[in-house]
VOGU-3710 file (C-alpha; in Angstrom, 3 decimals, decimal comma):
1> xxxxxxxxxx> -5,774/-14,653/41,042  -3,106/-11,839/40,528  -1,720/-11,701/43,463  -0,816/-15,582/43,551  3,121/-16,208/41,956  3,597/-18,394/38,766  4,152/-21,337/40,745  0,946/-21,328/42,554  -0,656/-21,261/39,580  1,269/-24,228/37,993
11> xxxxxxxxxx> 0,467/-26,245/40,996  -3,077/-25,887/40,274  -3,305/-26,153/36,720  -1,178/-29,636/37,114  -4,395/-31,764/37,907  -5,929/-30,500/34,578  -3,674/-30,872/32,548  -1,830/-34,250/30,873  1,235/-31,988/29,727  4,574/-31,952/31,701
21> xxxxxxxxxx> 4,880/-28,438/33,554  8,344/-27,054/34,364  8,661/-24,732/37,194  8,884/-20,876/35,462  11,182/-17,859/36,632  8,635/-15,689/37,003  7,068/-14,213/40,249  4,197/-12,320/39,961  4,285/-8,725/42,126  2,948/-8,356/45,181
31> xxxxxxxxxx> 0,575/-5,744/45,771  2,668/-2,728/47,632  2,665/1,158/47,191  -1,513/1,054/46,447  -3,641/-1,443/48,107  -5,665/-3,869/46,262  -8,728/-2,195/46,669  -7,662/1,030/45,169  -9,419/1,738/41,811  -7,129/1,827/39,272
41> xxxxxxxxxx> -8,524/4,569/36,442  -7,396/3,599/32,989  -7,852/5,126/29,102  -7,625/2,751/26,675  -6,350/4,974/23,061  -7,796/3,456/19,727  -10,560/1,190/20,632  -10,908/-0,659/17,487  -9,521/-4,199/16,737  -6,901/-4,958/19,274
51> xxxxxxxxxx> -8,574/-2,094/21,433  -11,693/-4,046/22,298  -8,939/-6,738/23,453  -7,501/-4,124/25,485  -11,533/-3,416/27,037  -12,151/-6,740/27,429  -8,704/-8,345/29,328  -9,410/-5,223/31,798  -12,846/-5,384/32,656  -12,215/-8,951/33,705
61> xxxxxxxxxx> -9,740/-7,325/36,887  -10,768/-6,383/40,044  -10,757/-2,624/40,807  -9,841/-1,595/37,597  -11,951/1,305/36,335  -12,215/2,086/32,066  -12,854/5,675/32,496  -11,914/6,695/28,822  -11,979/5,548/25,577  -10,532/7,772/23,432
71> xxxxxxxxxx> -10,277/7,789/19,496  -10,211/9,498/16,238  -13,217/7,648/15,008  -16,169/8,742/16,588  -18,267/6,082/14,943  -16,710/3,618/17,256  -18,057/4,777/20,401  -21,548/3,558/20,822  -20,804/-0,079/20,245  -17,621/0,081/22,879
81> xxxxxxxxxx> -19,692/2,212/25,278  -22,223/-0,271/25,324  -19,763/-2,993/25,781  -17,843/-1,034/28,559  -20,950/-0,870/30,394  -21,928/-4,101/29,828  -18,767/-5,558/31,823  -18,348/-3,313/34,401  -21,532/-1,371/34,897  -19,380/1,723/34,261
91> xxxxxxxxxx> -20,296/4,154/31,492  -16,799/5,457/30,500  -16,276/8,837/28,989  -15,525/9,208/25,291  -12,424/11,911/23,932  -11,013/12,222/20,517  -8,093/14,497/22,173  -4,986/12,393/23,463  -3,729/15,597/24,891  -7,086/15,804/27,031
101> xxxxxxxxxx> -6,957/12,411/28,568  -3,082/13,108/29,563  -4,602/16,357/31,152  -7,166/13,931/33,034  -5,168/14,050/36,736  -7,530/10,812/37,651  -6,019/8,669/34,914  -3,474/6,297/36,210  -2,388/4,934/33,329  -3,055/4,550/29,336
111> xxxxxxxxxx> -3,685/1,510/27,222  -2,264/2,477/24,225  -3,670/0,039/20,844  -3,354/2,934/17,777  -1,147/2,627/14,563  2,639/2,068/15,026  3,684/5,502/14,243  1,557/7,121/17,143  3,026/4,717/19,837  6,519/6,886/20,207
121> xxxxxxxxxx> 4,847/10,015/20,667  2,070/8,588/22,730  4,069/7,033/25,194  6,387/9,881/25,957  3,760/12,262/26,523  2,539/9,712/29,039  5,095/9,084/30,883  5,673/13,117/31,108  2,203/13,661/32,382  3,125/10,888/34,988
131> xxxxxxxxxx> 0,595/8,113/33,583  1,847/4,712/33,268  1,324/2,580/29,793  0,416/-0,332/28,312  1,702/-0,224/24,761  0,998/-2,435/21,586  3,620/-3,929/19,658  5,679/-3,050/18,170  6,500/-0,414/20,599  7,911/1,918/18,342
141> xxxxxxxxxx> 7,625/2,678/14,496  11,572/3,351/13,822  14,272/2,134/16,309  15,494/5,523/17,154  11,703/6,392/19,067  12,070/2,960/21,155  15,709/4,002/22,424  13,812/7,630/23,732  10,701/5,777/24,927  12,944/3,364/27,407
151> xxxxxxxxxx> 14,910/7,037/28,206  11,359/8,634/29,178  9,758/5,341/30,778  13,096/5,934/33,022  13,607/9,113/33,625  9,939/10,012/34,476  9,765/6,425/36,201  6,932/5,062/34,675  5,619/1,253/33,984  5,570/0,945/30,335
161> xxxxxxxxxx> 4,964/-2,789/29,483  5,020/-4,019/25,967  2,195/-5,933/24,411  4,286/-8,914/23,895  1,972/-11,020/25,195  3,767/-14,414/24,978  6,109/-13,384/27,292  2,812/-13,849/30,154  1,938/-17,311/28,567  2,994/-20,247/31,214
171> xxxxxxxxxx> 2,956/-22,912/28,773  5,449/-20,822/26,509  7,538/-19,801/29,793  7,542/-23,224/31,535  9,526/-23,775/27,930  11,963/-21,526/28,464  12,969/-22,866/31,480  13,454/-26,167/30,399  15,394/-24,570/27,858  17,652/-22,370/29,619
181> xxxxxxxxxx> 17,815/-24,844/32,045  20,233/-26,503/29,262  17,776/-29,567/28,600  18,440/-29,039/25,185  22,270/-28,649/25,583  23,499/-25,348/23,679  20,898/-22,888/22,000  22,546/-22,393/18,743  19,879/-21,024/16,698  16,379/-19,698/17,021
191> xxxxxxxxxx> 13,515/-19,674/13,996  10,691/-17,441/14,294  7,900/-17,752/11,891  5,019/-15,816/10,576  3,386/-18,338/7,780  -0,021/-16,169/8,037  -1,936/-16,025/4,858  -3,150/-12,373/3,783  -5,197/-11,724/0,657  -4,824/-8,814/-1,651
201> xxxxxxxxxx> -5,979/-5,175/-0,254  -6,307/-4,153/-4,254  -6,055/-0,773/-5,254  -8,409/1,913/-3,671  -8,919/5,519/-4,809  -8,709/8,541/-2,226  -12,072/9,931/-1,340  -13,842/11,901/1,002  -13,068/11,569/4,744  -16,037/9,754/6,243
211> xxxxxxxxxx> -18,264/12,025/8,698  -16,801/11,775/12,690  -13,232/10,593/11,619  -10,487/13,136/12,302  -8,008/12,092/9,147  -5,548/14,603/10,040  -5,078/13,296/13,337  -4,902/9,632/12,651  -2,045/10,934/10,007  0,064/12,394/13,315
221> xxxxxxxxxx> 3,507/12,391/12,780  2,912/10,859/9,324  3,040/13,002/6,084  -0,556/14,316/5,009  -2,097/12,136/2,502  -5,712/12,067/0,941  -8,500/9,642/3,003  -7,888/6,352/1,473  -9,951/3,380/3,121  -6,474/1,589/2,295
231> xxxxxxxxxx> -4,689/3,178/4,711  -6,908/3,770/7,693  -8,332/0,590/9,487  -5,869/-2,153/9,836  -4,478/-1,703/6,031  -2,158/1,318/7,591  0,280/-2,030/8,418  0,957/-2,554/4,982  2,589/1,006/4,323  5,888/2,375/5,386
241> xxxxxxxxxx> 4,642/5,937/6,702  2,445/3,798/9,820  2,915/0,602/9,675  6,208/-2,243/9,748  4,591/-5,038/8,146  3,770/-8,347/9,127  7,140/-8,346/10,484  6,231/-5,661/13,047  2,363/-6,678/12,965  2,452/-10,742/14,086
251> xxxxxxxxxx> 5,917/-11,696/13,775  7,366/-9,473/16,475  5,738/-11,629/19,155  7,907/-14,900/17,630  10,429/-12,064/17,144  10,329/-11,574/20,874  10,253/-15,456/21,718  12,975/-16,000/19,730  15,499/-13,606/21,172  14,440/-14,958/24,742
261> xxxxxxxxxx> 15,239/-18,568/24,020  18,800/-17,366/22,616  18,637/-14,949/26,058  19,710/-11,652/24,547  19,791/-8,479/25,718  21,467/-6,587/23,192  20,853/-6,097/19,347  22,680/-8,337/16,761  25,711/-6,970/14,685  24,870/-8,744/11,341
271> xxxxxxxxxx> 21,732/-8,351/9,487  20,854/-10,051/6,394  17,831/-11,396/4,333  15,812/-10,868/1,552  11,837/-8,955/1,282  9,268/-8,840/-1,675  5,657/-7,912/-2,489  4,885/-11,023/-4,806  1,943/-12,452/-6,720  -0,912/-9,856/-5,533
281> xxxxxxxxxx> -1,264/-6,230/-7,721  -2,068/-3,914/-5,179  -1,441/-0,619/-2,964  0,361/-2,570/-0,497  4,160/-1,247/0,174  5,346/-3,624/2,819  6,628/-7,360/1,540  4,592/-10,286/2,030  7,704/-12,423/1,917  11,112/-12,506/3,981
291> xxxxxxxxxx> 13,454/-14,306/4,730  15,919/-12,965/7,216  19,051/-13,851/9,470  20,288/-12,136/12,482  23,926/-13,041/13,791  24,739/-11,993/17,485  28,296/-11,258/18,258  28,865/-14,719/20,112  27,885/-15,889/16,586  24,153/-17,162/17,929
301> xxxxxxxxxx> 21,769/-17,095/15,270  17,944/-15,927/14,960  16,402/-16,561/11,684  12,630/-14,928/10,708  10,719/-15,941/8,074  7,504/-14,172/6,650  5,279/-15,899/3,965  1,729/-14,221/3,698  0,842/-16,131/0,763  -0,363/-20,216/1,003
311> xxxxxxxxxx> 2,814/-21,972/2,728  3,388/-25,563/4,263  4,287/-25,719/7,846  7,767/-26,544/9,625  7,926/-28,470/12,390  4,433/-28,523/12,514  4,411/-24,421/13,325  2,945/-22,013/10,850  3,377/-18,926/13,471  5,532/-19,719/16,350
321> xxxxxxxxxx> 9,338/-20,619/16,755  11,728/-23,740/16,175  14,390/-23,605/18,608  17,617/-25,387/18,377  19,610/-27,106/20,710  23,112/-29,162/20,867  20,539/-32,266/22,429  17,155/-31,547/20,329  15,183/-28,762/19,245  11,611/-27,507/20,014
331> xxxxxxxxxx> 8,184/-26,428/18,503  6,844/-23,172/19,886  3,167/-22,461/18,800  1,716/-19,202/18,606  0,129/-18,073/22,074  -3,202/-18,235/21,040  -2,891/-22,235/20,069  -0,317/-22,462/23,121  1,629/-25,254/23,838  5,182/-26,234/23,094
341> xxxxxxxxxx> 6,809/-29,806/21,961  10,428/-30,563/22,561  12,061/-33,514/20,865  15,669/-35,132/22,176  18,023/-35,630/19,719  21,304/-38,210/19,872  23,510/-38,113/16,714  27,031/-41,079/16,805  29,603/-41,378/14,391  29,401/-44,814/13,198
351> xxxxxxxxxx> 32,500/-47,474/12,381  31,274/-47,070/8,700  31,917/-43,283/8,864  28,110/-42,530/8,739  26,339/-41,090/11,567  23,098/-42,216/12,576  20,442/-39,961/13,888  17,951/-41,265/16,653  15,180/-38,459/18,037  12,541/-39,243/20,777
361> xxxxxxxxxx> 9,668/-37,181/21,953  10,663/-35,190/24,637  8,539/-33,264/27,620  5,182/-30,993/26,380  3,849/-27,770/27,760  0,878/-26,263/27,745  -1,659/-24,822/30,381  -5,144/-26,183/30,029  -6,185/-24,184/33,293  -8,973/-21,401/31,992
371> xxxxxxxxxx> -7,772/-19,742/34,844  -4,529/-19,259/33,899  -4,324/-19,991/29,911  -5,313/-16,650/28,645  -1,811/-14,884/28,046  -3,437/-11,644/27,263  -5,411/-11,149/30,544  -1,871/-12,781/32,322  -0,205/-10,107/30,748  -2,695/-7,244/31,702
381> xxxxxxxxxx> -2,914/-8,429/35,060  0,873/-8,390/35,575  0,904/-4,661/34,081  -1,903/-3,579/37,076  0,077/-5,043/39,806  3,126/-3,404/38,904  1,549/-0,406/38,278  0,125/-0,519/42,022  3,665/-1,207/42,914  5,523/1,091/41,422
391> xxxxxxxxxx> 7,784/-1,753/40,298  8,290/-1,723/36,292  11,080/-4,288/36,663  8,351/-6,535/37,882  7,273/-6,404/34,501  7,108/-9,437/32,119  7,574/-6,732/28,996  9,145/-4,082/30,200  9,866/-1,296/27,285  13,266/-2,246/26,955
401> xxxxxxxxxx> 12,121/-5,538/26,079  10,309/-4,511/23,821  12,561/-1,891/22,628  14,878/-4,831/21,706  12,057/-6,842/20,031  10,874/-4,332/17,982  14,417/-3,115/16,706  14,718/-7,030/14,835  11,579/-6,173/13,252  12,846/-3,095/11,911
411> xxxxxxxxxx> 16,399/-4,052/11,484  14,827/-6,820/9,457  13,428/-5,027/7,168  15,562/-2,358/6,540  17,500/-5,378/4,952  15,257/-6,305/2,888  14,320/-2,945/1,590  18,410/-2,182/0,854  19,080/-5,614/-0,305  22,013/-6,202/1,557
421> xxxxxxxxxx> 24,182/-7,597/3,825  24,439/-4,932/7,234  27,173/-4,462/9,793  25,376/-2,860/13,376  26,959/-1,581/15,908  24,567/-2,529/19,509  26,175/0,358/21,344  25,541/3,273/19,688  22,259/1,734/17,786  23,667/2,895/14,131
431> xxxxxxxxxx> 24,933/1,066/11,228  28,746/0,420/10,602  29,997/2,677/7,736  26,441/2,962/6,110  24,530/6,123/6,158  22,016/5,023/3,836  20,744/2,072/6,308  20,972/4,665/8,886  18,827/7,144/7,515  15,963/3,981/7,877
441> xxxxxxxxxx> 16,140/4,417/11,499  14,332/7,486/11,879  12,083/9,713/10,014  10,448/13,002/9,456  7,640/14,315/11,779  5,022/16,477/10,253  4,298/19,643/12,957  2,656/19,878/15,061  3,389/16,107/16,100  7,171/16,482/16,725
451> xxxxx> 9,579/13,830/18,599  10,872/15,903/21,423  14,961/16,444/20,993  15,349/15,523/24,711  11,982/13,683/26,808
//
């Protein structure tokens, strides 16, 4: 199936499906520099949670080999052994040393699903040892490491695509082509939304690293702290020293959406918004609500909001977008619901002075072909062609995508951790007259885990 374009697939997902399908911009790769039949060897880094995602999308395409799975917890390895095995009769190896796998000359390429503040360093050392990558989002833990992971994906030449997922859904694409098409007149605005319940991680005391996890490793670049089960699996999102938040940990993929319906390719210039930690008593650093506006310099708007606590919907999305148009607006649900609503809009001036306010449903999307639904495996798919072409701007995510993505996310919040109302300049990537909010967009790196000066 990878090697058919988008179209091909929308033609035959049109019999099963009742919704109205828009042809998409996309064209999937054709295969070129490596046949089809070449094995691709892959090492998928952190194999827990979204890791066994990673396994799984993989396994399901041709010729692609899991050779390693590398992580600092050896207590994962049996279970994703076994599954390895399981879906591709392969047993793959098992490392705890990044460094090792990079060494690995029959690696191809690296799957990388670890805690934000590895992904910078991980990347680059990729791309120098000539691998290609497959990165979770957000790509980068402060916006100065994306900016030198899109320098290294280019100067080593390298396909780095972003796991922005979305962006590989054909419901959510055939959506933006309606949209861009200008069926909705003028995109003013954009609404991303992360209304995504989260209960209380309490307060946890440090104790003794568990046998077969390599703490001091998982730390990295991070400053060394005690074991504390709050900060290793999944908690590390909700603290500042590895993770972004819900911001960076679900909303970047509406984050992502958003800025592609408003199509831009640049960062905005005004930042503004508001972040607390409310109701819960706990460890947790990171805000569980935000409210946040981004203004571009044509004056387009992206707003974000983040409620982790119980929250009505809007426009019947709890995570997923609102887009707004001059003719109508439309709902965006979250990949893994798919499908997309638009609604037509016509507003007149009455001879009273009022103005009345008519709306009709407009055209749906959504792809109710197994075959072609899952945006995940879409996405992984797309990554394996291009890395048998060679071609990363075949990508549907390439890294400066996600570069650009990822920098709202922390833009966002270094808002609402000042308070206050910033100025950014998208050229040079640094705030306008404000060291303060420009000391947020980098950080310290312990040795020996060090952010080269130049990749």
């Amino acid at each position: 199936m990878n090697n058919l374009d988008r179209r091909s697939f929308i033609k035959k997902s049109t019999a099963a499906s009742a919704s109205v399908i828009v042809s998409a911009p996309f064209i999937q790769p054709s295969i070129g520099k490596q046949k089809a039949s070449d094995t691709i060897n892959i090492a998928v880094i952190g194999i827990r949670s979204r890791g066994k995602d990673h396994i799984r999308a993989l396994a399901e395409i041709p010729n692609v080999k899991i050779a390693i799975l590398c992580d600092i917890d050896q207590r994962l390895f049996p279970e994703a052994v076994s599954e390895v095995e399981k879906l591709t009769g392969f047993k793959p190896q098992t490392e705890t040393e990044y460094r090792k796998v990079l060494d690995n000359p029959d690696i191809d390429a690296v799957s990388i699903a670890t805690p934000n503040h590895w992904h910078a360093l991980q990347t680059i050392w990729a791309c120098q040892a000539g691998k290609h990558v497959y990165v979770e989002k957000p790509i980068s833990h402060t916006l100065q490491e994306g900016r030198k992971m899109v320098e290294a994906a280019r100067k080593y030449n390298r396909v780095v695509q972003t796991g922005t997922q979305a962006r590989s859904s054909y419901s959510m694409m055939n959506a933006m082509d309606y949209l861009h098409k200008g069926e909705l007149g003028e995109i003013y605005m954009a609404k991303g939304l992360c209304l995504k319940p989260r209960g209380s991680i309490g307060h946890v005391m440090d104790s003794e690293i568990p046998e077969g996890v390599d703490w001091n490793k998982h730390r990295g670049p991070a400053a060394y702290r005690p074991f504390n089960k709050n900060r290793f699996h999944y908690k590390w999102h909700w603290f500042w020293d590895t993770g972004n938040g819900d911001f960076g940990n679900q909303g970047i993929h509406q984050a992502d959406m958003a800025r592609m319906a408003l199509q831009k390719n640049t960062h905005p210039v005004r930042i503004q918004g508001l972040g607390k930690y409310v109701v819960w008593d706990s460890d947790q650093e990171t805000p569980n609500i935000q409210q946040l506006e981004f203004e571009y310099e044509d004056g387009k708007i992206l707003q974000f909001e983040v409620n982790g606590l119980g929250s009505n919907d809007q426009g019947s999305v709890k995570v997923g977008n609102l887009i707004y148009g001059s003719k109508g607006w439309l709902n965006m649900q979250s990949e893994d619901e798919g499908g997309c609503e638009a609604y037509l809009s016509d507003i007149q001036i009455q001879p009273s002075g009022y103005s009345s306010y008519k709306e009709t449903k407009g055209p749906s999307f959504k792809d109710d072909n197994p075959e072609t639904a899952d945006a995940v495996l879409n996405h992984f798919k797309n990554f394996i062609d291009c890395v048998r072409t060679g071609k990363w701007q075949d990508l549907h995510a390439d890294i400066l995508q996600g570069h650009l993505s990822s920098s709202l996310c922390h833009l966002g919040n270094i808002a609402s951790r000042l308070n206050k109302t910033l100025l950014f300049n998208p050229n040079d990537e640094k705030f306008i007259d404000n060291p303060e909010a420009d000391s947020y967009l980098t950080k310290m790196y312990r040795a020996p885990f060090l952010l080269p000066d130049k990749v």
